[in-house]
C-alpha positions as CSV (number, residue, x, y, z in Angstrom):
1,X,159.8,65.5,62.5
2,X,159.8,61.5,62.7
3,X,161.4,60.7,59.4
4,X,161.6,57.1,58.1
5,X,164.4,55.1,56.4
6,X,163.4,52.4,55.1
7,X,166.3,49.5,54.3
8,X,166.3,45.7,53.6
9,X,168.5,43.7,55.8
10,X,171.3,43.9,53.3
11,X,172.7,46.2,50.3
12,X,171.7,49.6,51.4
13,X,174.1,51.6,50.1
14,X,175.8,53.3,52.8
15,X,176.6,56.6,52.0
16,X,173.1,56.8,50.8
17,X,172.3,56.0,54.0
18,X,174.5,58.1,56.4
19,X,174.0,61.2,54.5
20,X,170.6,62.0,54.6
21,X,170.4,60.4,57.9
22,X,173.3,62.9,59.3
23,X,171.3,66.1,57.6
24,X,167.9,64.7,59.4
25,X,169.7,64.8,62.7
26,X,171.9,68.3,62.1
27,X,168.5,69.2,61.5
28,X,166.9,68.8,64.7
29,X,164.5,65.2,63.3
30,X,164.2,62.1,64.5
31,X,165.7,59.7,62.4
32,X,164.5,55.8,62.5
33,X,165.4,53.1,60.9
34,X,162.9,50.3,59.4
35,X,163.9,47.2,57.9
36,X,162.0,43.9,57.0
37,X,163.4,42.1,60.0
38,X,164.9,43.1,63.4
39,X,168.8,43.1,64.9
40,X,171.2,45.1,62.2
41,X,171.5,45.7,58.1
42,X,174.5,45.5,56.7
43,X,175.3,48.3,54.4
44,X,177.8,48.7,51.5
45,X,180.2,50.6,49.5
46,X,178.9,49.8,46.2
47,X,179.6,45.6,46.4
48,X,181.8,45.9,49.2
49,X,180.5,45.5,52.9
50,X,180.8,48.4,54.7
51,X,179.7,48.8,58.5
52,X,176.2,47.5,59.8
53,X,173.5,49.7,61.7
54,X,171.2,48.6,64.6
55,X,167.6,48.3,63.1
56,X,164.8,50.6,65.4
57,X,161.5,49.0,63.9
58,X,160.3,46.7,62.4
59,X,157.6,46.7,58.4
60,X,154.3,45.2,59.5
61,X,155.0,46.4,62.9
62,X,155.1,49.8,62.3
63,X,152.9,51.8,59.7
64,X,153.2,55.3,58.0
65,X,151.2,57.1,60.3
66,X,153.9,57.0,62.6
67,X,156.2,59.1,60.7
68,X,156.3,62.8,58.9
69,X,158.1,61.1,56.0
70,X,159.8,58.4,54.5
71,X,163.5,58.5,52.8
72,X,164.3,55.3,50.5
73,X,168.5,55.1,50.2
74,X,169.3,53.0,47.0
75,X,172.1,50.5,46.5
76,X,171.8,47.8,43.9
77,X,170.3,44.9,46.2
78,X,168.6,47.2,49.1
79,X,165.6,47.9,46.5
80,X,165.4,44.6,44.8
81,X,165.2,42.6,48.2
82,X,162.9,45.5,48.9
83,X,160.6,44.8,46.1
84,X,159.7,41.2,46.8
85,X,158.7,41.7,50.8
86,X,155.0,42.4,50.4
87,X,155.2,44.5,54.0
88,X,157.5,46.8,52.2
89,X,155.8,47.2,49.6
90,X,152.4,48.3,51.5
91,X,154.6,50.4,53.6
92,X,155.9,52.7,50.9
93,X,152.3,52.8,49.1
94,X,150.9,53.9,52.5
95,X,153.2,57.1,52.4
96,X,150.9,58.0,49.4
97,X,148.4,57.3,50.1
98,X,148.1,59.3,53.2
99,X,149.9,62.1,51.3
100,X,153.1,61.9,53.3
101,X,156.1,63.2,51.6
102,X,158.5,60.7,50.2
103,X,162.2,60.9,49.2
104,X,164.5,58.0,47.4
105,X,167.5,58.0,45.4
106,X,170.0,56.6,43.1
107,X,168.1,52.1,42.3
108,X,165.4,53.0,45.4
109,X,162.9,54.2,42.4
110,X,162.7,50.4,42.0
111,X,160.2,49.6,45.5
112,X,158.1,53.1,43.9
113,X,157.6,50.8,40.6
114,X,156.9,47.8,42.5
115,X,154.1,49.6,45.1
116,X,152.9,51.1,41.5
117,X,152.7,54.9,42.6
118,X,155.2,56.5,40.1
119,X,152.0,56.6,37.0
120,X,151.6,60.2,36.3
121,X,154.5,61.0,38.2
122,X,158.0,63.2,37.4
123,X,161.4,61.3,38.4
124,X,165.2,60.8,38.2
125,X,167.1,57.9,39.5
126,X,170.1,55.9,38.4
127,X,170.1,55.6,34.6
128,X,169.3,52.0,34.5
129,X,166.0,52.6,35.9
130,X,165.0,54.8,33.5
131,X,162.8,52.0,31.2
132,X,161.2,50.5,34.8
133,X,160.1,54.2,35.2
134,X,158.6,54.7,31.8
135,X,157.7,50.8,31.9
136,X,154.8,52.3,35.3
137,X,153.9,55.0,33.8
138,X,156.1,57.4,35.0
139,X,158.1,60.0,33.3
140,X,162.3,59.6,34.1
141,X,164.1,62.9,34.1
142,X,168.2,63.4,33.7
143,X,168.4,65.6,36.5
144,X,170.1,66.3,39.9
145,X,167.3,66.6,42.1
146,X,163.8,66.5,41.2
147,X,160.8,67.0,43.2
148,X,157.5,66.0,42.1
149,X,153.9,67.8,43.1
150,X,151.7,65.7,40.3
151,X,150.3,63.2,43.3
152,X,148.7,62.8,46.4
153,X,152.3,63.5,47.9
154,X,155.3,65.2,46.9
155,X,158.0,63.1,45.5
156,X,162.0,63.8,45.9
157,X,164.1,62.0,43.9
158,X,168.0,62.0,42.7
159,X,170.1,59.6,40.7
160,X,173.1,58.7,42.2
161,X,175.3,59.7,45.4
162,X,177.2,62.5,44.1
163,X,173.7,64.1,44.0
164,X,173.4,63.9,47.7
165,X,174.5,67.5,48.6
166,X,171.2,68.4,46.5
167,X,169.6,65.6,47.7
168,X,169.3,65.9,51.6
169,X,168.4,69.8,51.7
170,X,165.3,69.1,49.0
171,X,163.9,66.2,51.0
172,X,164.3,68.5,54.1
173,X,162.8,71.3,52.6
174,X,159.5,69.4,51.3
175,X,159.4,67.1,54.4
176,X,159.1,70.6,56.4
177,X,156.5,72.0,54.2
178,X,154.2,69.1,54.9
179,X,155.0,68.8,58.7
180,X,154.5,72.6,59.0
């Protein structure tokens, strides 16, 4: 599988990042990184920086078709930069909309509220999201991994990084259902 991760130039957080990224590769997929411009992101350890990764494409020169799924890392800033690129926003909707499977964890629900496809839809995230969630119509769940079938696509979701160990082998589970 060709499997998406999509990060602003800055805030990612890192361990959000590396994780799933490590489990896509031990797993035999193709891990690429997008970002809203080209050369490096810098990641972080929470709201320190923390190492910086070589970007492979480029939103609004790529699309979704391109890719068996798409994994959104949080980190506080990553989503809200995010949010506001208009590219970034079309790219994550397009995952939907062409029923490709999509994962994101810990603040990433933020850029699903802002390309408005959480409505109807079952998620967890960090706890601070939770009103943004209900906010677009979405229903916010306290739990460790979710994944959600109520939508054109099936939704991953996890609140924070100690979830990751759930995290990574549910989003590589669904993203193998689809691609198989």
């Amino acid at each position: 599988m060709r499997i998406a991760f999509l990060t602003a130039p800055e805030g990612v957080e890192q361990v959000e990042l590396t994780e799933p990224w490590k489990a896509a590769q031990d797993a035999g997929h193709e891990a690429v990184l997008v970002s809203t411009k080209s050369g490096e992101i810098q990641a972080f350890n929470h709201l320190d920086r923390a190492d910086t990764f070589p970007v492979d494409e480029v939103v609004g020169d790529t699309s979704a078709d391109s890719f068996d799924g798409l994994v959104l890392p949080g980190g506080v800033a990553n989503p809200d930069f995010l949010r506001m690129n208009e590219k970034a926003v079309s790219f994550v909707r397009d995952f939907f909309e062409q029923g490709r499977p999509v994962a994101a964890i810990c603040h990433a629900p933020w850029t699903l509220v802002e390309a408005d496809v959480v409505r109807g839809r079952a998620l967890t995230s960090w706890p601070s999201l939770r009103t943004d969630i209900r906010n677009a119509g979405g229903t916010w769940v306290d739990e460790q991994v979710k994944i959600c079938e109520n939508g054109p696509n099936k939704l991953v979701t996890s609140r924070k990084p100690a979830d990751l160990k759930a995290f990574c082998p549910a989003f590589l589970d669904v993203f193998a259902q689809k691609a198989g």
